[in-house]
N, CA, C and O atoms as a GROMACS GRO file, in nm:
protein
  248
    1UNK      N    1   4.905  17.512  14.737
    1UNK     CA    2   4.788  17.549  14.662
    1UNK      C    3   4.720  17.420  14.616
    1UNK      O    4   4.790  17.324  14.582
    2UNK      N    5   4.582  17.414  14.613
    2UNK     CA    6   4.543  17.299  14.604
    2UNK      C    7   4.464  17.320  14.488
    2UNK      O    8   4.343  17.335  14.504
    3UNK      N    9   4.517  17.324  14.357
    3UNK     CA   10   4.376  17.285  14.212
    3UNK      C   11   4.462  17.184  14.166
    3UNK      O   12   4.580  17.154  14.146
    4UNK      N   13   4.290  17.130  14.157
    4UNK     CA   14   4.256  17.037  14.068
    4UNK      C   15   4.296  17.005  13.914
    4UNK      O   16   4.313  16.897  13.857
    5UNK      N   17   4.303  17.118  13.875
    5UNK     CA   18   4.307  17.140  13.755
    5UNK      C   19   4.392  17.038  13.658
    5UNK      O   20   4.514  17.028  13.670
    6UNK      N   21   4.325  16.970  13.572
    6UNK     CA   22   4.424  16.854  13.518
    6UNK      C   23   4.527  16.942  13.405
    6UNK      O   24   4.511  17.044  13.339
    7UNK      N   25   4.616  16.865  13.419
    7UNK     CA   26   4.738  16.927  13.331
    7UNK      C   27   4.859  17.018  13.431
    7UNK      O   28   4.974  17.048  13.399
    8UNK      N   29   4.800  17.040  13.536
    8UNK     CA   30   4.865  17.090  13.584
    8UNK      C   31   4.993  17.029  13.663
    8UNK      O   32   4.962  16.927  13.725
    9UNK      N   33   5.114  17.062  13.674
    9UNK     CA   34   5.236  16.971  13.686
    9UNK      C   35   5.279  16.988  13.865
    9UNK      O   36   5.320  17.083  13.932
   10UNK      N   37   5.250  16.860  13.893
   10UNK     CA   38   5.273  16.864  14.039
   10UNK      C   39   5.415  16.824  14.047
   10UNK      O   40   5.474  16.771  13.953
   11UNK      N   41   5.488  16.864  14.207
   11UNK     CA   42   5.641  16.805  14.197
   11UNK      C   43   5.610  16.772  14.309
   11UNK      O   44   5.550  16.848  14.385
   12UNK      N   45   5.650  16.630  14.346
   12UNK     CA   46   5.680  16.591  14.481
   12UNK      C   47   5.842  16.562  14.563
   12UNK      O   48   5.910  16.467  14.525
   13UNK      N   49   5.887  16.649  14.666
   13UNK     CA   50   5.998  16.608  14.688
   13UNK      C   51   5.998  16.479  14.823
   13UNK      O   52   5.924  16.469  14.920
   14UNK      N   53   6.122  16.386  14.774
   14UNK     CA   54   6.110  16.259  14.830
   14UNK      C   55   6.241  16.358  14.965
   14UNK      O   56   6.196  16.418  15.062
   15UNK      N   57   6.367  16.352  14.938
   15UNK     CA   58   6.444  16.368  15.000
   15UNK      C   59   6.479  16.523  15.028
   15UNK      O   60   6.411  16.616  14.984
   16UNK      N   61   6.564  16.533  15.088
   16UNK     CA   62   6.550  16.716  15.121
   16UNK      C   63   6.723  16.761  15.064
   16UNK      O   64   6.828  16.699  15.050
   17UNK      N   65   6.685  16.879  15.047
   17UNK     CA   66   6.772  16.872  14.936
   17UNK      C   67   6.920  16.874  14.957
   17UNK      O   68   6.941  16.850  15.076
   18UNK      N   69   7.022  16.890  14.898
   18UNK     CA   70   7.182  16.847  14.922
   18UNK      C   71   7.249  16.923  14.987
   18UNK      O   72   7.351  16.884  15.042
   19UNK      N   73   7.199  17.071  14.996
   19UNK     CA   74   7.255  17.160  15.110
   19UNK      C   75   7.214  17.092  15.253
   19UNK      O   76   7.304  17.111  15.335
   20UNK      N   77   7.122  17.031  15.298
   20UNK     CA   78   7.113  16.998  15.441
   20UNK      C   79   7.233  16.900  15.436
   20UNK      O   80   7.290  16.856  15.336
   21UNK      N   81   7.261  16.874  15.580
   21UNK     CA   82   7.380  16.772  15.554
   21UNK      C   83   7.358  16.644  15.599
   21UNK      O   84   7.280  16.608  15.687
   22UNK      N   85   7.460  16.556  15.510
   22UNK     CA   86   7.393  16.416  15.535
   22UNK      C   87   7.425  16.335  15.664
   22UNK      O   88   7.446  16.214  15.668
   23UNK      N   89   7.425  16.405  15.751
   23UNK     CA   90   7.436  16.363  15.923
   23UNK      C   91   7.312  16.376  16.008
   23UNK      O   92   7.296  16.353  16.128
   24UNK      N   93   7.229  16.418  15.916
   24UNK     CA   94   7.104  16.423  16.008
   24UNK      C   95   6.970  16.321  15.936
   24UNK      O   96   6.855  16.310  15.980
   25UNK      N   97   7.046  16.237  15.779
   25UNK     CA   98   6.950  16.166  15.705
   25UNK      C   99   7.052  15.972  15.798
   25UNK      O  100   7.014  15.867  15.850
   26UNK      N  101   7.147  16.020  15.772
   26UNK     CA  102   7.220  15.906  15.805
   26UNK      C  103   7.354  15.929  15.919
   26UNK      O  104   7.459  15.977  15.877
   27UNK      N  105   7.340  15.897  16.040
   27UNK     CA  106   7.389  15.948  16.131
   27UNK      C  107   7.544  15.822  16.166
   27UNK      O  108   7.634  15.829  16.249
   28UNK      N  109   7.517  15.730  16.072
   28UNK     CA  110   7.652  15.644  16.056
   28UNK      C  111   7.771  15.682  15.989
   28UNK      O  112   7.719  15.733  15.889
   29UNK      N  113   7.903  15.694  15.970
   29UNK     CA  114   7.979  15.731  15.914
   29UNK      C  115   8.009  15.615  15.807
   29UNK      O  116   8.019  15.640  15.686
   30UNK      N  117   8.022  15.499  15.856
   30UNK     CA  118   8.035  15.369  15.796
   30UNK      C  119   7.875  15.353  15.675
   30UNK      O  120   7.890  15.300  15.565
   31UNK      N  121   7.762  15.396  15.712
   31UNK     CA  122   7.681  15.339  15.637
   31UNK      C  123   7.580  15.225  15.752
   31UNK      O  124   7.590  15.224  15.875
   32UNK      N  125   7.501  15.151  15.681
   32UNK     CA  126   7.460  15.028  15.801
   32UNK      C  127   7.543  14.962  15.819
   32UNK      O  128   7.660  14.965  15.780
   33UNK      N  129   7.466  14.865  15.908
   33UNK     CA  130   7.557  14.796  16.010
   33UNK      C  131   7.476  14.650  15.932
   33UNK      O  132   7.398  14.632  15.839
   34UNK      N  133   7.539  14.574  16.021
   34UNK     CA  134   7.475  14.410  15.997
   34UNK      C  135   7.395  14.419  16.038
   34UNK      O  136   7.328  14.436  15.937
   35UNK      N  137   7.304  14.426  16.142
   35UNK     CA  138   7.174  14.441  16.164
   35UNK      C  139   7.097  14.497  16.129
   35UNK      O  140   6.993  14.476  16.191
   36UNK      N  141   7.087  14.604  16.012
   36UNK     CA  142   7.020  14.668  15.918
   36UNK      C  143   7.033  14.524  15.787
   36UNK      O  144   6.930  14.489  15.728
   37UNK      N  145   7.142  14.469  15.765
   37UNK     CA  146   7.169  14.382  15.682
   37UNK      C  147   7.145  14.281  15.680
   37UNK      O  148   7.167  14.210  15.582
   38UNK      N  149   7.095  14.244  15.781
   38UNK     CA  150   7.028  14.099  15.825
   38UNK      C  151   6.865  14.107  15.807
   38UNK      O  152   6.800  14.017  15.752
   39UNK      N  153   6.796  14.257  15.874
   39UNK     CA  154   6.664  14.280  15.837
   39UNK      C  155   6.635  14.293  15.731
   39UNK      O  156   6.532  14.231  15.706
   40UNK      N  157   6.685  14.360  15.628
   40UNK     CA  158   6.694  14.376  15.508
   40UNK      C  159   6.666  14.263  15.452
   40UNK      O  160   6.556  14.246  15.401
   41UNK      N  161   6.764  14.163  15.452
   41UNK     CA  162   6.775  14.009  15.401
   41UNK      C  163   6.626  13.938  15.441
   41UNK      O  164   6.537  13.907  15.361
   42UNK      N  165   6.625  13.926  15.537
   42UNK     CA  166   6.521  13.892  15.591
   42UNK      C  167   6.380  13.889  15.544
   42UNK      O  168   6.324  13.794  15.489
   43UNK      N  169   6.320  14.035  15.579
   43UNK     CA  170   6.209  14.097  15.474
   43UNK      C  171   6.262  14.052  15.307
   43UNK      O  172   6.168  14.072  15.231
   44UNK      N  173   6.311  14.031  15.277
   44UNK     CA  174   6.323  14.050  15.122
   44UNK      C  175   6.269  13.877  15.103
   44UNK      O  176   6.184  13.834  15.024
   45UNK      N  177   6.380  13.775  15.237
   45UNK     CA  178   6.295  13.650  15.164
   45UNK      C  179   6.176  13.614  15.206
   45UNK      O  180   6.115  13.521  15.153
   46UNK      N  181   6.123  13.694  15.319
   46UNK     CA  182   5.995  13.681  15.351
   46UNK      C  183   5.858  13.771  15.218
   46UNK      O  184   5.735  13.755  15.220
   47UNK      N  185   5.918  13.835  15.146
   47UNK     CA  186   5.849  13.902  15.080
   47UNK      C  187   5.847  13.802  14.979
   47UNK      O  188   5.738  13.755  14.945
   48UNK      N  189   5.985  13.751  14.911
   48UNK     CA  190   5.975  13.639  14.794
   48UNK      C  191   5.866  13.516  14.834
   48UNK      O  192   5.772  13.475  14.765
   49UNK      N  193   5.906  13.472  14.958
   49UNK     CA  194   5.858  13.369  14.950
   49UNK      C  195   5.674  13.362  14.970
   49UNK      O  196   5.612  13.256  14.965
   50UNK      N  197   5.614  13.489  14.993
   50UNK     CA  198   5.513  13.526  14.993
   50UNK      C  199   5.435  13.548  14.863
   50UNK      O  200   5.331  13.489  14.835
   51UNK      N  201   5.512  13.658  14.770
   51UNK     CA  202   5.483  13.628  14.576
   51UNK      C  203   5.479  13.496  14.524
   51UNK      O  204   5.386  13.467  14.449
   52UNK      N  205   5.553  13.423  14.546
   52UNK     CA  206   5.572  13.311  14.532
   52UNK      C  207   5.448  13.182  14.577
   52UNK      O  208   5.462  13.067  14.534
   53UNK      N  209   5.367  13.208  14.639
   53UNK     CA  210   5.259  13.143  14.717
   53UNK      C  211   5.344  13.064  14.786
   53UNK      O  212   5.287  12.958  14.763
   54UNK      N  213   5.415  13.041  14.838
   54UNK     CA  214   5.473  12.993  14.959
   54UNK      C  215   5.429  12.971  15.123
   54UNK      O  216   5.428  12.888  15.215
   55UNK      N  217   5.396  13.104  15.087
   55UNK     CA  218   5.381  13.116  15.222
   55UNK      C  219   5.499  13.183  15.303
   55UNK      O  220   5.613  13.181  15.258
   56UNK      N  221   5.462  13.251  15.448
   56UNK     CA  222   5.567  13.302  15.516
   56UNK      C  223   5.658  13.171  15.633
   56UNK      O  224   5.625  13.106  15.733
   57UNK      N  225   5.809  13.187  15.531
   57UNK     CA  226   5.912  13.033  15.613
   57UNK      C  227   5.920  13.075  15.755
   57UNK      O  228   5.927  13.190  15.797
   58UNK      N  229   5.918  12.977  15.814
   58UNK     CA  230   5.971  13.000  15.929
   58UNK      C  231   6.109  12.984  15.968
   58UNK      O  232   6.171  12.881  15.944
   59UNK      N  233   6.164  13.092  16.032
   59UNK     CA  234   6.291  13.136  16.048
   59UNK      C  235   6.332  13.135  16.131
   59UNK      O  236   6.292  13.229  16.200
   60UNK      N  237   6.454  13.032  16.209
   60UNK     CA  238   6.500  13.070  16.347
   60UNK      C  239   6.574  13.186  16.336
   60UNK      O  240   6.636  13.224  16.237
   61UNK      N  241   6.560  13.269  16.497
   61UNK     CA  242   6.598  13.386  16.505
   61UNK      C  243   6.757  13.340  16.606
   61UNK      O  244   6.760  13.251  16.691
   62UNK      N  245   6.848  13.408  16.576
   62UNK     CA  246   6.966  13.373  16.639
   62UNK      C  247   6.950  13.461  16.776
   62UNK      O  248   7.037  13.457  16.862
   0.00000   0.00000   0.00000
């Protein structure tokens, strides 16, 4: 339903809820891997070093 109406209390769902099962959100048994853990790392110091006025480092890739 779509009003406008201010005051009115919207809910947004992010994740689906706990009856589905969690093999179809995360299909690892372990969790990530290092290569989720390396991108992760990665983006994060490319993001710092960007807030930072830095600039984006350059990174050798293995």
């Amino acid at each position: 339903m779509r009003d406008g109406s201010p005051g009115r209390r919207r809910c947004f769902t992010v994740a689906p809820p706990p009856s589905i099962r969690t093999g179809a959100i995360t299909p690892l048994l372990g969790g990530v891997g290092p290569t989720a853990v390396m991108s992760l790392l990665h983006n994060t110091l490319i993001a710092a070093s960007m807030r930072s006025g830095l600039g984006v480092p350059l990174l050798r890739q293995m």
